[in-house]
Structures are given as C-alpha cells and as structure tokens.
N, C-alpha and C positions, 0 to 999 in steps of 0.2 A: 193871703190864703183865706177861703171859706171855708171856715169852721163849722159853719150849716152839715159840712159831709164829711168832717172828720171823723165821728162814731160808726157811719156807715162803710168810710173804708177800712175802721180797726175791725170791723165787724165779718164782714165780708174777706176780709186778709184772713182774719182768723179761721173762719171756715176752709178757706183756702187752702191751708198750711197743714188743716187736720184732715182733710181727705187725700193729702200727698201719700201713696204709699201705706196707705193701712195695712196693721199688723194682722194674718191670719188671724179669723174668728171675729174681729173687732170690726170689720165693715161696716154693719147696721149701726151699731153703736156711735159710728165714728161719722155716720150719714145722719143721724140722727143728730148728736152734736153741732156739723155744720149745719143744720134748717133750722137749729134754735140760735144760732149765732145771726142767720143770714135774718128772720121773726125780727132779733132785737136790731139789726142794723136796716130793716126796712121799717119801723115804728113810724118816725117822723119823714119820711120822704115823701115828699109830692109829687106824684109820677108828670103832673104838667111843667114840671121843672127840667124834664131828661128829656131827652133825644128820641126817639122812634124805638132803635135798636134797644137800647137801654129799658124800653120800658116792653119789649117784645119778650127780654130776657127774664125780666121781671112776674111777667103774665105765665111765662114757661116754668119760670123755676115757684111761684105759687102750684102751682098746678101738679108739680111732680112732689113740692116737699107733703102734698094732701096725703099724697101716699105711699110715700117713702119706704114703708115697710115692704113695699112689693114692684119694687123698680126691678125693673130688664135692664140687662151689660148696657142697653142702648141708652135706657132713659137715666143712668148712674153716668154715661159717659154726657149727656144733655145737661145733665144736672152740675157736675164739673165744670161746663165748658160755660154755665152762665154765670156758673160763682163767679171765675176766673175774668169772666168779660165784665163783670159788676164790680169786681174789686177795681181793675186800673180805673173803670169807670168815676167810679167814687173816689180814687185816688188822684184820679188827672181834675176832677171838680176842686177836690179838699187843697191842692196843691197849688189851682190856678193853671194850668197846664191846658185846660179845656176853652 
C-alpha cells in the first residue's frame, strides 16, 4: 500500500459520505464541509503524480469549491461527481489497485 494517498482517500471519502443525501436546510453547510475535507486531502498532492482525468477533476473541483456558496443544481451535481472520482481515485493509489 501507498500511504503517500492514504489521508487523501480518508479525505475525499469523507466528503463523499457528507454530501450523500443532505438533510433539508443543511446543503450549503454540508457543501461547504466537503471543500474543507477535500483543501485538507489535496495539501500534499502532486498533481504530476495523477493521471490526466484525475487531475482534470482536481482543476474543476478547485474551481467550483471558489465559490461554492453560489453553485447551480449543475455545478453541486459537478462537484459530486469529482469528489466521488477522487475518492476511488485516491483509494485505488492508497490501496495499490492503480
């Protein structure tokens, strides 16, 4: 296992797990949570280390957590769909799988 990408798949899981299904009212809150989980699991990453995709996901999901407070259904459903590709990402690195 590489443990280089262990904190960023607890990280990015974590986010993951908290944008499933948020409870009325707690959306923003709960978007806002996941961008400070995904901050601390992309710290230490070297984007020359990832794949294309990975780092495509990476440049999108910077870009939407700027301003998170004012995401469209479209870019909340963008923003999902990078977490979600980041975590197995980091998970199939941390794991060996990649």
């Amino acid at each position: 296992m590489d443990d280089h990408y262990k904190y960023p798949e607890e990280k990015f899981s974590k986010a993951r797990r908290t944008l499933m299904l948020p409870p009325r009212g707690k959306e923003a809150e709960l978007i806002s949570q996941a961008c400070h989980e995904c901050s601390l699991g992309l710290n230490d990453v070297s984007l020359d280390e990832l794949e294309p995709r990975a780092r495509d996901h990476i440049s999108k999901l910077k870009e939407l957590m700027e301003r998170k407070e004012t995401l469209s259904e479209i870019d909340k459903h963008d923003l999902c769909e990078s977490i979600n590709y980041l975590a197995y990402s980091f998970h199939d690195r941390w794991t060996g799988v990649w």
